[in-house]
C-alpha positions in Angstrom: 0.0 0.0 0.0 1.4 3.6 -0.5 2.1 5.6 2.4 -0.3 8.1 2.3 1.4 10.4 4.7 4.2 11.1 1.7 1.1 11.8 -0.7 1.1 15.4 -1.7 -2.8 15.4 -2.6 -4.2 13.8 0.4 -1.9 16.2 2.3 -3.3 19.2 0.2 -6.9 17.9 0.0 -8.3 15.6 2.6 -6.2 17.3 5.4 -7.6 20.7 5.0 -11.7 19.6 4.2 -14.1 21.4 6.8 -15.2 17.9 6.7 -13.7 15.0 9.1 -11.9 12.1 7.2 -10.8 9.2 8.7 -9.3 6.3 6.6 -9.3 2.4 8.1 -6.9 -0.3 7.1 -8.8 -3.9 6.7 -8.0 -4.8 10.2 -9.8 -1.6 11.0 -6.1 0.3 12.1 -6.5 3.9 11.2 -4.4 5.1 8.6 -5.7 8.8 8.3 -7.1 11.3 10.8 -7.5 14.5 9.5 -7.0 18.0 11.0 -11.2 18.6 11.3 -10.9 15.6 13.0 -8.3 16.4 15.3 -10.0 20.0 15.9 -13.2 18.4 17.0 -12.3 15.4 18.8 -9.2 16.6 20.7 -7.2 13.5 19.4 -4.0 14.2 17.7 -2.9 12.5 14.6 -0.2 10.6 16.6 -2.6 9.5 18.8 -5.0 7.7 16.6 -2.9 6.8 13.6 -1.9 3.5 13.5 -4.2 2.6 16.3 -7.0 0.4 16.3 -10.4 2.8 15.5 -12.1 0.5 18.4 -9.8 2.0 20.9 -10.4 5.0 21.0 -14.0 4.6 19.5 -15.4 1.2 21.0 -18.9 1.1 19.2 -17.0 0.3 16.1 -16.0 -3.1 17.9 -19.7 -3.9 18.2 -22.1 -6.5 16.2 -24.3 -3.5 14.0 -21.3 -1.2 13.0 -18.9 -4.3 12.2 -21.7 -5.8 10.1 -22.4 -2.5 8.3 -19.2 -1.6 7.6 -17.3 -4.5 6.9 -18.9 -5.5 3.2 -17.0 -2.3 2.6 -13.3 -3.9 2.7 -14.4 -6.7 0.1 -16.8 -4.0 -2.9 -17.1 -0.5 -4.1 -20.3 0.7 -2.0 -21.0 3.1 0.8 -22.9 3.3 3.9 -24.5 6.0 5.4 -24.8 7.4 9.2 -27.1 10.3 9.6 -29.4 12.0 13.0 -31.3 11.3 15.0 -29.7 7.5 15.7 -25.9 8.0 14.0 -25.4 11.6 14.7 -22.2 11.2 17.0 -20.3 8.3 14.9 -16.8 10.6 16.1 -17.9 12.0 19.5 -16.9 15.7 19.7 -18.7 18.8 21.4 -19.2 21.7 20.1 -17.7 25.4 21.6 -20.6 25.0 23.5 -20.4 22.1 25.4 -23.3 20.5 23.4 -22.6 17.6 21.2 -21.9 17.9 17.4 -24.0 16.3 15.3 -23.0 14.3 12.0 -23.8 12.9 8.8 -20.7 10.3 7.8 -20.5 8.6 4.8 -18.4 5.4 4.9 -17.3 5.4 0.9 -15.2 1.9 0.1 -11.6 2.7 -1.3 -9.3 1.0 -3.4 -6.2 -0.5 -1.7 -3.0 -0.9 -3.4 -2.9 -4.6 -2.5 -4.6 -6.8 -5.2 -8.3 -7.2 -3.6 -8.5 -5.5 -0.9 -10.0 -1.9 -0.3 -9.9 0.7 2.5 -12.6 2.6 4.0 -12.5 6.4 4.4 -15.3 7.6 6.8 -16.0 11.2 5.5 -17.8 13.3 8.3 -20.5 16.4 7.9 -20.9 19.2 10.6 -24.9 19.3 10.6 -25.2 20.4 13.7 -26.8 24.4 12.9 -29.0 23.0 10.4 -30.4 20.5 12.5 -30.9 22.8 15.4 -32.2 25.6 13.5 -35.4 23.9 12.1 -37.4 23.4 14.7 -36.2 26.8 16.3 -38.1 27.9 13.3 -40.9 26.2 13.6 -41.4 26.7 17.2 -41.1 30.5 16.4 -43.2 30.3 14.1 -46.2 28.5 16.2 -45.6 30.8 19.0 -46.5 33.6 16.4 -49.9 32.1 15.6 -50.7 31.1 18.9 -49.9 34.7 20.2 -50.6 37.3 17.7 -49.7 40.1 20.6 -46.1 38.9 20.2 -46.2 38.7 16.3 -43.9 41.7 15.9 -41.6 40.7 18.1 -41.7 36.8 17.0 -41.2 38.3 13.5 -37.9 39.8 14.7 -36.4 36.7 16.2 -37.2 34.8 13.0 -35.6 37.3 11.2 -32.4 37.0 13.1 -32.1 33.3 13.5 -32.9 33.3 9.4 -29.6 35.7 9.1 -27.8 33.6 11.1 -28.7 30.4 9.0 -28.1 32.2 5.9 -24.6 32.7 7.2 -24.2 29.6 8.7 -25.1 27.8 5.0 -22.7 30.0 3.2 -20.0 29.9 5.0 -20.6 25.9 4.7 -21.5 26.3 1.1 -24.7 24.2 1.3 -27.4 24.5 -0.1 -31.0 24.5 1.4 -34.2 23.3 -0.1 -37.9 23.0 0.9 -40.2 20.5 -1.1 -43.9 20.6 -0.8 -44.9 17.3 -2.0 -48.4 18.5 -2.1 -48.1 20.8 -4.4 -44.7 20.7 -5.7 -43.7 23.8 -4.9 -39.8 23.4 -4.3 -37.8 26.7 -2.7 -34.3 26.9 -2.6 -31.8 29.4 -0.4 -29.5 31.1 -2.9 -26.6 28.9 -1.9 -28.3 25.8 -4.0 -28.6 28.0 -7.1 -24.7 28.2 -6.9 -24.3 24.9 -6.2 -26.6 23.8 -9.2 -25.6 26.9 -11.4 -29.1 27.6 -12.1 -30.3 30.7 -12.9 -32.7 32.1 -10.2 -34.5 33.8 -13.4 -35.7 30.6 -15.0 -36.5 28.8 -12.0 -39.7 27.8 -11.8 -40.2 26.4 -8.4 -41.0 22.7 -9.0 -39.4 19.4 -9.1 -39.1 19.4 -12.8 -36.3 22.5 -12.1 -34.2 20.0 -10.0 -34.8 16.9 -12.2 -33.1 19.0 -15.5 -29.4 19.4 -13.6 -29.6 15.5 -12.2 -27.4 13.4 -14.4 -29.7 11.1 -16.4 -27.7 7.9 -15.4 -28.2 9.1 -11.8 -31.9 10.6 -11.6 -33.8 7.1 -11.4 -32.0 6.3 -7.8 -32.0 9.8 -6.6 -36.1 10.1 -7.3 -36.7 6.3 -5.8 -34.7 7.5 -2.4 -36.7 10.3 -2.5 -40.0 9.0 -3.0 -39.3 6.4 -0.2 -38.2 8.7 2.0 -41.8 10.6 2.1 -43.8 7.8 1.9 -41.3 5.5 4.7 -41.0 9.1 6.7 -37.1 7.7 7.0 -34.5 10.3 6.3 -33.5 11.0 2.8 -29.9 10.3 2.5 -28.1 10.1 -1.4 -25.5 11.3 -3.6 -25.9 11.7 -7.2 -24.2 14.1 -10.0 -25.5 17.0 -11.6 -24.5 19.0 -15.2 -23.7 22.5 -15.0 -24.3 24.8 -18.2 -21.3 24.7 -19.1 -21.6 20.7 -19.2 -19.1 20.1 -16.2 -19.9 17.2 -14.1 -20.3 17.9 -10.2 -21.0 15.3 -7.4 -23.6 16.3 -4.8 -24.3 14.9 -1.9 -28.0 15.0 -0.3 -29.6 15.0 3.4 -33.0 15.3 4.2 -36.0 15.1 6.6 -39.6 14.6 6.4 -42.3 16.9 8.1 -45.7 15.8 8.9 -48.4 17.8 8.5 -50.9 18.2 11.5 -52.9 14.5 10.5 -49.5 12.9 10.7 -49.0 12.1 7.2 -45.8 13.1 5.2 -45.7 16.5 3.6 -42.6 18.4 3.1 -39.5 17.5 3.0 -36.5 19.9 3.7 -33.0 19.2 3.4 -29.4 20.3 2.2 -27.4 19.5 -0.7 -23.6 20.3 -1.2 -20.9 20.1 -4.1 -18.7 16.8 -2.6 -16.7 17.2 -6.2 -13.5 18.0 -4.9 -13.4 14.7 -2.6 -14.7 12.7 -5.2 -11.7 14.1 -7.3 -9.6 13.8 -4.1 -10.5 10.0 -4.1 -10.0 9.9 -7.9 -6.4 11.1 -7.8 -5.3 9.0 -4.7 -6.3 5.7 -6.5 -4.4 7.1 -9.9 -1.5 7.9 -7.8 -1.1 4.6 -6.0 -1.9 3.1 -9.4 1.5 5.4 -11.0 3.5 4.3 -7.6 2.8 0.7 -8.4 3.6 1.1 -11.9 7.0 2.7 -11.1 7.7 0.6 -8.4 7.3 -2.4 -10.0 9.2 -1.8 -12.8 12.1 -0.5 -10.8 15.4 -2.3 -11.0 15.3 -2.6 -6.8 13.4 -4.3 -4.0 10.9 -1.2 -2.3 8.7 -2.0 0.5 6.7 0.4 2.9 5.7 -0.5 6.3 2.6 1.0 8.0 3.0 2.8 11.4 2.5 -0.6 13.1 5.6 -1.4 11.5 4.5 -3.9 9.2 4.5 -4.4 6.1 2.0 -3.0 3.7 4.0 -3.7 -0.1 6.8 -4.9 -1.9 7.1 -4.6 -5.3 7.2 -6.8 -7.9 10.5 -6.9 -8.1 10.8 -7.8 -4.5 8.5 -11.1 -5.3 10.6 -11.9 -8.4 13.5 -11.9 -6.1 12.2 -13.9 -3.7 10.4 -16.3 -5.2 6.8 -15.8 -2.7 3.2 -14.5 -3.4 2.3 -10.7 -2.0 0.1 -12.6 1.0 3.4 -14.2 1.7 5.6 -11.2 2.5 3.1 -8.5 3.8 2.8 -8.1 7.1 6.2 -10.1 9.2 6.3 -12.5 6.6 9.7 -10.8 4.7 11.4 -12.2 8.0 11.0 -15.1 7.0 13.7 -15.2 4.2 16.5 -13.6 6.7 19.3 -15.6 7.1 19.5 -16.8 10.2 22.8 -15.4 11.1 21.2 -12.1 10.7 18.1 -12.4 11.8 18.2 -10.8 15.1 21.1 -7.9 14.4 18.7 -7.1 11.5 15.4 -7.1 13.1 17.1 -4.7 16.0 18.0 -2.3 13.8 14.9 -2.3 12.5 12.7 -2.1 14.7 15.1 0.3 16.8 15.3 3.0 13.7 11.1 2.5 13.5 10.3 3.0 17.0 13.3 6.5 16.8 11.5 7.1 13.4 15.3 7.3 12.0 16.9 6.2 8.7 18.7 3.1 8.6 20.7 1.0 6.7 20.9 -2.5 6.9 23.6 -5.2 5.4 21.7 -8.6 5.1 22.0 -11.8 3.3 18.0 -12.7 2.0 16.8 -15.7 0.3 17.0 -15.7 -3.5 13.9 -17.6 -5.6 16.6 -20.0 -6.3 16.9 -21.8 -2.6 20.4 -19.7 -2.6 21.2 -16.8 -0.1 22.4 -13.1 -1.5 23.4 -10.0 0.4 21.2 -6.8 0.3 21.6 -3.3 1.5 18.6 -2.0 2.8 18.0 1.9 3.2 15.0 2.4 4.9 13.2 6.3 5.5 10.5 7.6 7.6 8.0 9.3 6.0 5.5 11.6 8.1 
């Protein structure tokens, strides 16, 4: 596997998201924590990377996440966690002192070693939306039920409607309001950017969102939707829109239902936002570990990387050539295994002395050829951060 901590884009990209990202090995050891992350949980990257995600988190250990989550590892897919029963997958609080709710998606990876895959949690900061709705709608009731206090009602909806606006553009999400009843859709001026539609040829029904949705995609995005108001579960989907300009953009989708005073499913409202730039992110890192392997196994020398458990994640092909044994074979502590005895332990020392300083090394070793025969190496290794 490549180290991802020497990968310019995932240093560039996923480190700086306003979103968490955490990224899981297939024994579940974390390979990635992000600096959102790290802000909101108050657990450094050198505390959780490399570490289990059960120790620090121990739901993830448990029977209904492991079950979810583990059909990841093995096919492309994605689960997702959203309020009112997932809403603090990562615990954190906010300034507050109140918790912070989420929205993860778990998206399935690809993993430089042939058939396996990783799993990078990516985590949403829903936590004013989610709040701010039913402050709404309470304000709103108090108004009808007190028409003395209308003015002053009026007022606070006014302000907590700034607030929102400010809170959704600084987030750059967009916020939409679907009457099912009638059809009527209304969207905050953040989702006309996010769709680039023109708020002049809106029109203020479905029909306006169904012309940006990607024809391959539309089918699924209507079916989650129309199951979601008639199921009164949350609506929870990504799909891919066209711009004008015929660029292709990936947004992602949360929404509840609202009943109206019967009890049966009316509105819906929910918030949409442009996930492009991780979708490239992901892109990029699979095309980069792709261009790693290429280079690395046509180089001339044995490379390996080890994880921060100190184990092995890859050798090359070259490496396998030379030895003579499968990938399954040498990953993890299984490239001890063709140490000469006579160097075993002064080798191993070094190594795992220079790992645990996080120095360079060198190391002169005789390893065993494909041939049965024994040949001296020099092995250079580097910490990468």
């Amino acid at each position: 596997m490549v180290d991802f901590h020497s990968d310019t884009v995932r240093d560039t990209i996923l480190d700086y998201l306003p979103q968490g990202i955490c990224i899981i090995q297939q024994d579940w050891t974390v390979e990635f924590w992000n600096q959102t992350l790290q802000d909101w949980t108050g657990l450094s990257k050198t505390t959780v990377e490399g570490k289990s995600l059960g120790e620090h988190f121990p739901h993830f250990t448990t029977s209904p996440y492991r079950a979810r989550l583990q059909p990841l590892f093995s096919r492309t897919s994605s689960v997702i966690f959203s309020p009112p029963h997932h809403s603090q997958l990562f615990p954190a609080l906010l300034p507050d002192g109140t918790p912070r709710r989420q929205h993860t998606v778990a998206q399935s990876i690809p993993s430089t070693q042939q058939g396996s895959r990783r799993i990078m949690f990516v985590v949403q900061d829903v936590s004013g939306l989610q709040r701010q709705i039913p402050q709404a709608e309470h304000l709103h009731d108090h108004a009808v039920q007190n028409p003395e206090e209308r003015e002053k009602v009026k007022q606070e909806l006014q302000d907590l409607s700034d607030r929102y606006r400010l809170a959704t553009e600084a987030a750059q999400i967009g916020v939409w309001d679907w009457d099912s009843s009638t059809n009527k859709l209304r969207w905050n001026d953040q989702m006309f950017s996010v769709f680039a539609v023109d708020q002049q040829t809106f029109r203020e029904t479905l029909d306006d969102w169904r012309r940006t949705v990607h024809p391959d995609d539309l089918h699924q995005a209507e079916v989650s939707l129309q199951n979601a108001l008639s199921q009164k579960t949350g609506f929870h989907t990504e799909f891919r829109i066209i711009w004008p300009d015929q660029s292709i953009h990936h947004i992602q989708a949360h929404g509840i239902v609202i009943d109206d005073k019967q009890g049966n499913p009316r509105r819906m409202i929910g918030v949409n936002w442009d996930i492009t730039e991780q979708r490239t992110a992901e892109r990029e890192m699979a095309e980069s570990e792709s261009r790693f392997r290429l280079l690395a196994d046509s180089a001339p020398v044995l490379i390996w990387i080890a994880g921060a458990d100190n184990k092995w994640t890859y050798v090359n092909k070259t490496w396998l050539d030379f030895t003579g044994r499968t990938l399954e074979q040498e990953l993890g502590s299984g490239w001890e295994d063709g140490i000469h005895h006579d160097d075993y332990e002064q080798c191993l020392h070094t190594y795992d002395f220079a790992f645990k300083q996080r120095t360079p090394f060198t190391i002169e070793y005789r390893l065993k050829h494909a041939s049965g025969t024994y040949r001296w190496l020099i092995n250079v290794g580097v910490p990468r951060y």
